[in-house]
Backbone bond lengths (Angstrom), bond angles and torsions (degrees), N, CA, C in turn:
res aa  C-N    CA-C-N  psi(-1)  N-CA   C-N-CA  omega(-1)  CA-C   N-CA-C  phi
1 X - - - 1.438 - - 1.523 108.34 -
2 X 1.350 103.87 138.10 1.479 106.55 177.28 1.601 115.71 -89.16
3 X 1.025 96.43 14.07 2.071 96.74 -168.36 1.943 88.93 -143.96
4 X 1.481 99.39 144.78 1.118 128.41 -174.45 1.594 115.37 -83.13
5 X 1.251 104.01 -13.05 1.481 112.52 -169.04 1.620 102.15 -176.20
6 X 1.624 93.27 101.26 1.672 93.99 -179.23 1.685 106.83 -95.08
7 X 1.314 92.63 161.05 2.055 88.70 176.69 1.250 93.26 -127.23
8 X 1.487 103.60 -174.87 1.558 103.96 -155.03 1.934 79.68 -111.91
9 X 1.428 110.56 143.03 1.013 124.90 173.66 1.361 118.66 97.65
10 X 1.682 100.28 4.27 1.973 96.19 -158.66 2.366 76.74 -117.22
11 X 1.064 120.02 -171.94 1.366 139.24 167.50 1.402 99.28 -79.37
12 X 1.223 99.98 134.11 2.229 134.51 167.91 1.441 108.12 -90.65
13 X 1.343 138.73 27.31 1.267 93.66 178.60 1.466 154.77 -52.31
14 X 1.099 112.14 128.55 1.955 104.45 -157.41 1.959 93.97 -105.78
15 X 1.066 113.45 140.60 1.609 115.37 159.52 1.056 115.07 -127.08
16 X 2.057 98.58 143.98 1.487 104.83 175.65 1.758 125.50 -98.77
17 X 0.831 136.57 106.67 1.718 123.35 -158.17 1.847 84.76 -93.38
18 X 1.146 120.62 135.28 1.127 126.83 169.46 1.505 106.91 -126.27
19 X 1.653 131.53 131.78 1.183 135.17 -173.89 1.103 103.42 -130.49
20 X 1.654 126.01 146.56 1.508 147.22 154.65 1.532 114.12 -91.39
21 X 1.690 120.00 98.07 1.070 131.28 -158.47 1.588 80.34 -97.85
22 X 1.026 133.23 -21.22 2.035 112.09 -172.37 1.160 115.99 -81.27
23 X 0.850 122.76 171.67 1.497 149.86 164.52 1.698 117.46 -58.41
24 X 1.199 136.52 3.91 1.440 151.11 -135.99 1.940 110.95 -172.37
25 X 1.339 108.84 118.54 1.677 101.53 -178.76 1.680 92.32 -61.68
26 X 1.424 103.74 156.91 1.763 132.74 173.39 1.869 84.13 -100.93
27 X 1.417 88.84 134.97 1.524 109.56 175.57 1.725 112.00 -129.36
28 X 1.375 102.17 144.64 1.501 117.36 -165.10 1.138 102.05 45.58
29 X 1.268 117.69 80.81 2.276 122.28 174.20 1.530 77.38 -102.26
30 X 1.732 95.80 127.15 1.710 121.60 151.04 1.334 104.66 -107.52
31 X 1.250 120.89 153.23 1.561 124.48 144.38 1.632 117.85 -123.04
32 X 1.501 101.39 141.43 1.764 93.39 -171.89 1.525 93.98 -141.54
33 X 1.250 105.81 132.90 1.710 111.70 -167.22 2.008 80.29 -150.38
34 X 2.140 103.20 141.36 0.867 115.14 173.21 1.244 112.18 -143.63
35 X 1.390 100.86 116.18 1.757 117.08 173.83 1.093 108.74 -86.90
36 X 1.780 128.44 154.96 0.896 134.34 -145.80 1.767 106.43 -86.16
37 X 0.837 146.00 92.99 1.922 139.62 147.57 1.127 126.88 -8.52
38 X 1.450 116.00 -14.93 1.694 109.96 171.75 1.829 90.43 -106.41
39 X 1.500 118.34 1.48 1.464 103.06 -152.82 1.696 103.18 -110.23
40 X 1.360 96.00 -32.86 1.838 119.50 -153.02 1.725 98.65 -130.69
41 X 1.067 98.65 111.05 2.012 96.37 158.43 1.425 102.32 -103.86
42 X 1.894 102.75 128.72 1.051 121.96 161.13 1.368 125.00 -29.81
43 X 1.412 154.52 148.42 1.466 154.98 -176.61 1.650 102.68 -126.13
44 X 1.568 85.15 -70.06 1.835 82.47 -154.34 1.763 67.70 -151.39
45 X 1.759 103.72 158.31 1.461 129.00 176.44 1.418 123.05 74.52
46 X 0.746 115.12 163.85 1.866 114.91 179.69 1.576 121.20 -100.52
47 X 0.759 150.79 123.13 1.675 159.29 -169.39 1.696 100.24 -54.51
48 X 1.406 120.54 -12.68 1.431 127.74 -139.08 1.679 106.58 -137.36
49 X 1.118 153.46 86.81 1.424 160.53 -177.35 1.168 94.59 -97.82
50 X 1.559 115.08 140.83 1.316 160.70 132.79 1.484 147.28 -90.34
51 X 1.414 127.78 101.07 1.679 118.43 -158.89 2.008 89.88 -139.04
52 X 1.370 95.10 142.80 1.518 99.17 -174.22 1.457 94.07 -69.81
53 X 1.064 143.91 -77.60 1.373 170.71 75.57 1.622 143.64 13.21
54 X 1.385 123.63 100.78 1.487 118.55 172.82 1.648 109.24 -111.67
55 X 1.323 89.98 145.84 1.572 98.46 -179.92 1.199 142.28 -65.39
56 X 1.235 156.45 101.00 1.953 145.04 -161.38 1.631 90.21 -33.01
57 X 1.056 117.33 138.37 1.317 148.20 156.78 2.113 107.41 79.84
58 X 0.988 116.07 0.98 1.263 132.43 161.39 1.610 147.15 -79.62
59 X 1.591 110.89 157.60 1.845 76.88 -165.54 1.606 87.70 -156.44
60 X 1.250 111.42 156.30 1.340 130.21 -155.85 1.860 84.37 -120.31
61 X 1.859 93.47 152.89 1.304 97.17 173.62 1.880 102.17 -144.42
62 X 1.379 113.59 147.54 1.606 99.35 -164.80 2.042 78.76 -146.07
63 X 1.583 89.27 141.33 1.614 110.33 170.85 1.301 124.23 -118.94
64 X 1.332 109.13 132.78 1.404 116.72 176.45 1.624 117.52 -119.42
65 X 1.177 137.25 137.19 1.166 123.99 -164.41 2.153 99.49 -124.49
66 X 0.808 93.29 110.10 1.610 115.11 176.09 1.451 110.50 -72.34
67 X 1.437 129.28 162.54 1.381 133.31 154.04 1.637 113.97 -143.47
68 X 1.328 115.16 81.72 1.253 110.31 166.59 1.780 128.87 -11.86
69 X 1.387 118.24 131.88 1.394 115.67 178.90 0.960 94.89 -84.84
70 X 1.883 141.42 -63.85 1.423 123.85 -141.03 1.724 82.02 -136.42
71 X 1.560 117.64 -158.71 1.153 150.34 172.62 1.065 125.08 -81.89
72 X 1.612 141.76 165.17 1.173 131.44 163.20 1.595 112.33 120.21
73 X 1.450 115.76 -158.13 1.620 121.06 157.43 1.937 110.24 -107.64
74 X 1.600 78.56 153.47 1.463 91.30 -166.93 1.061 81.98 -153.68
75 X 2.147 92.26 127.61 1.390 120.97 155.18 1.293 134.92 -38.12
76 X 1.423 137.86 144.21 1.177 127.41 152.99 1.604 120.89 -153.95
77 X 1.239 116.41 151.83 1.413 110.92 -151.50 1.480 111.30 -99.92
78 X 1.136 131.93 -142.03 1.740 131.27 179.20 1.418 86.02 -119.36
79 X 1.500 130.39 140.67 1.267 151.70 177.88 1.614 88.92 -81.55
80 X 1.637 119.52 128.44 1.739 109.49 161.94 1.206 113.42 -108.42
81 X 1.516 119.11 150.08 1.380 127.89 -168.99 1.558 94.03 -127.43
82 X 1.563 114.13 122.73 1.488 128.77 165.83 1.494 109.46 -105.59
83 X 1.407 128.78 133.02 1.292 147.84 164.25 1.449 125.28 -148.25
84 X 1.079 92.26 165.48 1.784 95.69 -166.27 1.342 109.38 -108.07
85 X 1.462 150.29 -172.96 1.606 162.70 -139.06 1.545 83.65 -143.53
86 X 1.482 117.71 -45.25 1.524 98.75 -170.28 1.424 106.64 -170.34
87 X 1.277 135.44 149.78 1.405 126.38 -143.87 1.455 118.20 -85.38
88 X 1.486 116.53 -20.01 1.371 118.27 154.30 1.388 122.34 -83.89
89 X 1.253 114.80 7.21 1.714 122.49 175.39 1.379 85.10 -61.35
90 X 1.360 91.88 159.09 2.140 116.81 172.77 1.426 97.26 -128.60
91 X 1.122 143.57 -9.20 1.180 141.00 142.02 1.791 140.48 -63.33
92 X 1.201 115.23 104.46 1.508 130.96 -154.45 1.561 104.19 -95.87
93 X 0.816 110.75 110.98 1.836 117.76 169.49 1.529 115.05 -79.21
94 X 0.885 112.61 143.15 1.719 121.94 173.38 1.455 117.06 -132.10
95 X 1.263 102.80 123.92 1.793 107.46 176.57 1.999 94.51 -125.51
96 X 1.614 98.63 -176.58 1.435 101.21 -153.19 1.891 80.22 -140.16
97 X 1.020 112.14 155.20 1.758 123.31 -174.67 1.618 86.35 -108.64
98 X 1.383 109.13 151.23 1.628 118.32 158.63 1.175 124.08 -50.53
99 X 1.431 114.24 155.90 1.593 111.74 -141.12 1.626 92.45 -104.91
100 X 1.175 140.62 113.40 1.485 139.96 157.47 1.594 109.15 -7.16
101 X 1.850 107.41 -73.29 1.432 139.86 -167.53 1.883 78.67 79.89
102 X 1.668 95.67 -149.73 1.028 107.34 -154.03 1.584 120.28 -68.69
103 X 1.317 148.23 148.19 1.169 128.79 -167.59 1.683 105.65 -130.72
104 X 1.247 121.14 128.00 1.306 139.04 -152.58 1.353 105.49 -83.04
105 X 1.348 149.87 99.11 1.230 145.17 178.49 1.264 118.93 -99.28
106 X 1.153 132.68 124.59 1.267 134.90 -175.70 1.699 110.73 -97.36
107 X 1.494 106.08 157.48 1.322 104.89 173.52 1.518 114.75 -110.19
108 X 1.666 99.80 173.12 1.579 93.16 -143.45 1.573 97.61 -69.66
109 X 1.916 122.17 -22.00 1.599 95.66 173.07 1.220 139.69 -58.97
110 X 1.526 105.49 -1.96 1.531 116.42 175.67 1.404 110.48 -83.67
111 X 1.208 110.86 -41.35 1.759 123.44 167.66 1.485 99.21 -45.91
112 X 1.214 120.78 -62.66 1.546 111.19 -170.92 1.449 108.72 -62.48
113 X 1.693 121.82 -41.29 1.261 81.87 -173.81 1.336 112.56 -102.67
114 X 1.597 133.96 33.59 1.122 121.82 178.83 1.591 96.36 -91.69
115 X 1.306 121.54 -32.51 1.853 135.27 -176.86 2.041 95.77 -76.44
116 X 0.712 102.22 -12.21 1.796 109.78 -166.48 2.259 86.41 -46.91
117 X 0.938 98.75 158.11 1.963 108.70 162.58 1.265 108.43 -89.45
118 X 1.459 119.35 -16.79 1.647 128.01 179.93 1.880 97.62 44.28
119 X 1.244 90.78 75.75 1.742 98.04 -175.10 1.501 109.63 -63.17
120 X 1.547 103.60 -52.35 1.641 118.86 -168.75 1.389 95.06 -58.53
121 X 1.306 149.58 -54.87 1.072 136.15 -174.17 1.439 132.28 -52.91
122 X 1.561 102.03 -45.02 1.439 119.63 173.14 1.603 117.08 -63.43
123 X 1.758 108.37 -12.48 1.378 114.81 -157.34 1.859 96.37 -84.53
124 X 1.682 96.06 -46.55 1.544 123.62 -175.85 1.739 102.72 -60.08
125 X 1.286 122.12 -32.18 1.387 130.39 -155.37 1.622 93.56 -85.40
126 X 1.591 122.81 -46.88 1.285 108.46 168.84 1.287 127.83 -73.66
127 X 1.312 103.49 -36.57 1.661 94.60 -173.67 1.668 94.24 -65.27
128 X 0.845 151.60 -50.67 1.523 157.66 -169.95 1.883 99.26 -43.76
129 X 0.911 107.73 -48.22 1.596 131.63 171.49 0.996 115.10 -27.59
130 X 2.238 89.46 -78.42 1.352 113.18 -173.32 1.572 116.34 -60.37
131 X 1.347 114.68 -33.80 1.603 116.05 -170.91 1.538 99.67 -66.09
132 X 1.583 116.07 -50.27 1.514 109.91 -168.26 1.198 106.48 -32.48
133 X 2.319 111.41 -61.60 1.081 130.05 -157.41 1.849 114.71 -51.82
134 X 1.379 119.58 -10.53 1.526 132.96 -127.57 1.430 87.49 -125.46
135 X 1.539 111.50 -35.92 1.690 103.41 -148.28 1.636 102.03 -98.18
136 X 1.514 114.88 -7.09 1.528 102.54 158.25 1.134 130.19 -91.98
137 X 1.427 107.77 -4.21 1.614 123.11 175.97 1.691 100.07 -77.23
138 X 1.272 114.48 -67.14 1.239 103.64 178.70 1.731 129.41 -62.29
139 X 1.084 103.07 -15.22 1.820 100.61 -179.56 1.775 101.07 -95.15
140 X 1.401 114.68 -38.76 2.039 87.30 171.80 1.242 88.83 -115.27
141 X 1.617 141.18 103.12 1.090 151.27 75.85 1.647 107.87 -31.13
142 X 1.676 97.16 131.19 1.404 126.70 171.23 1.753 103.11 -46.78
143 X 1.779 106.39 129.56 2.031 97.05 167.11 1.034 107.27 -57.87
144 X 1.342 117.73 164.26 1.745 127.45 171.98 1.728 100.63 -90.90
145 X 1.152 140.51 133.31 1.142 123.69 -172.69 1.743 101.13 -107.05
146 X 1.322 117.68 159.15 1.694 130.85 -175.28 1.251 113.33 0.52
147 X 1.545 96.00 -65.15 1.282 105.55 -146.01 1.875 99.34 -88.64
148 X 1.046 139.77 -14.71 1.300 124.89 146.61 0.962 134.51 -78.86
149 X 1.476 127.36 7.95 1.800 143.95 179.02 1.689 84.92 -104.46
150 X 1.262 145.01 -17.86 1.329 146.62 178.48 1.614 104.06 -84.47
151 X 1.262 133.53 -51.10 1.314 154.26 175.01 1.662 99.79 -43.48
């Protein structure tokens, strides 16, 4: 996930970084990852990547952008990536991406007040400030001596 705190109703973007740690290009790399349809409306990108070929020591990256329906936790599964050793291989490898587990969705009154300016606070924080700044000025002020209390 590209966002630290998704809300429900705002865009998910999720990214996949896929890397070729061998020594040998990966041929026909898919990736197929499925979020839930009662959970996630599609935005922008495909759930589903396709690359003829990745390079030994190289790495592909593919975006999908989600939009939460409601609030709450939401499932999510391991994205699988199939590739081959070599492009006439008939043998298909499968690996699995790290698993989300549960994913924390917030609702949008939390959005408001986590984005809020929280004015009242900032209002209390100066005057609180200002008095500290105020209250040694006013307690050792210089005495006035006689003859300007006479004036």
């Amino acid at each position: 996930m590209l966002t630290n705190r998704p809300f429900a109703g705002k865009d998910l973007p999720i990214r996949y970084r896929i890397f070729n740690v061998g020594n040998a290009a990966a041929h026909d790399v898919t990736l197929e990852d499925e979020w839930s349809p009662e959970e996630f409306q599609p935005v922008s990108g495909l759930q589903t990547g396709t690359w003829s070929h990745i390079a030994p020591g190289a790495n592909m990256s593919h975006i999908v952008v989600l939009r939460p329906y409601s609030y709450g936790y939401k499932s999510s599964a391991a994205a699988k990536v199939t590739y081959k050793h070599a492009a006439s291989d008939s043998e298909v490898q499968t690996s699995f991406s790290n698993d989300l587990g549960l994913v924390p969705v917030l609702s949008s009154k939390d959005d408001d007040k986590l984005a809020a300016p929280h004015m009242t606070e900032w209002l209390i924080f100066i005057s609180m400030a200002l008095a500290l700044a105020a209250l040694p000025i006013i307690l050792f002020r210089p005495p006035q001596s006689a003859k300007s209390k006479k004036a």
